[in-house]
Structures are given as C-alpha cells and as structure tokens.
C-alpha positions, 0 to 999 in steps of 0.5 A: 376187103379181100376175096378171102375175107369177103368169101367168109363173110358171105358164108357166114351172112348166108348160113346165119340167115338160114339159120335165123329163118330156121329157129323162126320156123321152128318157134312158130311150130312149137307155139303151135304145138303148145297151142294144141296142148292147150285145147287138147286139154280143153277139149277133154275138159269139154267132153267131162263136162257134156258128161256132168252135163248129160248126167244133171239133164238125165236126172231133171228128165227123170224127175220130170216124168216121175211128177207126171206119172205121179199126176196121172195116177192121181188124176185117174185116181180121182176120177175113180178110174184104176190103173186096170185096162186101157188106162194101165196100158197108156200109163206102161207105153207113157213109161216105155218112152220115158225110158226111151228119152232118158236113154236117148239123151244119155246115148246123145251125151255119150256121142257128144263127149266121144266127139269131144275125146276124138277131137282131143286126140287128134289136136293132141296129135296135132301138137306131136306133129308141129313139135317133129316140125320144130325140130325138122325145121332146126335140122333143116336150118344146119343143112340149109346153112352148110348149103348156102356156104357151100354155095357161096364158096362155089360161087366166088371159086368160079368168079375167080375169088378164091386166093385172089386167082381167077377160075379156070375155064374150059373151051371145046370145039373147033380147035379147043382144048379142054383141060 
C-alpha cells in the first residue's frame, strides 16, 4: 500500500472511530433522557395519587371523628350529663384537634405531593440535559473526526509519507542551518 493510500486509510480508520464513540455516547445520552421522561411522568402520576390519597385519609379521619363526637354525645347523653360546663368544654377542645389532624394530614399530602412535582421537575430537566448531551456528543464526534484526520495526516507528513518523499528537517547550533 502506498504512503497515499494508507495516509487515507488511517484518516478514515480514525475519524470513523471517533465517530462510532461518538453516536455511542450520544445514544447512551438519549436513552437517558428518554428514561427521565419516564419517571418524570411517574413521579406526577405519584404526586396525583398521594393527593387522591390524602384526599380518601381525609375523608376516614372525618368520619372518624364525627362517629366518636356522635358517641360522646350519646354517652353523656345517656348519662344525663348535657353538653354544658366542663363536658361542653372536652367536647369543643375534642373538635379543636379533630380540626387540627385533619388539617395536619391535609398539609402533610400537600408537602408530599409538592416533593413529588419537584422531583418531576427536575428529573424532567434531567432529561433536557442528557438530550443537549446527545447532541454535544454528536458534534464532538465531527470535531473529534476532523481532529483525528488531521492528526493523522500531520503524522505520516512528518514520517515522510506524504508523496512518497521524506520530511524535511531542521538543525540549529553549532555550525547548522535552519531553513
């Protein structure tokens, strides 16, 4: 093979190579990204459903308390104790942290879904990123091919290579001369 031909032959060995790596990195970034669309996606499916959630806990807890406000009533009731007094003051603090719970819980499914939808955000952002990554890694592989060709066509210039002459060299000091 001739100096030419093998000259072309190593810049296209090295550029494809470089090209080859490349797309690999470029797919791995858009696998990436298409992963985090995924549980992007999941994670606000999540974040609905700790509302439906919240929501359905909610509604038990009220119930709840309205079956045990109702047996208090009807146990002092029964016991022909009113709702006057001491009794009517237990009754209104036992309403006071029923309200409280139920606001508790509420605020607790709404931290929780808020978590969710910021982690959505930003694995969503995630995925924005690995797609300018794909597309990073593909210009990189030009760049990176011209590089090496250009690499390897320096190379066998200075081995002599090209057209079959050798390089020319340069001497200096004592008694050289430099071109």
């Amino acid at each position: 093979m001739s100096g030419g031909a093998a000259l072309i032959a190593m810049m296209a060995l090295s550029a494809t190579s470089t090209m080859v790596a490349a797309e690999a990195q470029a797919r791995q970034a858009e696998s990436a990204s298409d992963a985090a669309k995924y549980n992007a996606a999941v994670e606000k499916q999540n974040a609905d459903l700790a509302l439906t959630q919240g929501a359905a806990e909610e509604g038990r807890l009220k119930r709840q308390h309205r079956a045990a406000n109702a047996e208090f009533r009807a146990s002092t009731g029964g016991l022909g104790i009113g709702l006057t007094g001491s009794a009517l003051d237990l009754y209104h603090d036992n309403l006071k942290r029923q309200d409280l719970e139920v606001r508790d819980l509420r605020y607790g499914t709404l931290l929780q879904s808020r978590g969710l939808l910021a982690d959505a955000e930003l694995t969503r952002f995630q995925g924005k990123a690995q797609k300018v990554a794909a597309r990073n890694a593909r210009v990189g592989g030009v760049i990176g091919a011209g590089a090496s060709a250009m690499t390897a066509y320096g190379t066998y210039g200075k081995a002599g290579m090209l057209g079959g002459r050798p390089a020319a060299t340069a001497t200096t000091g004592a008694g050289g001369t430099a071109p």
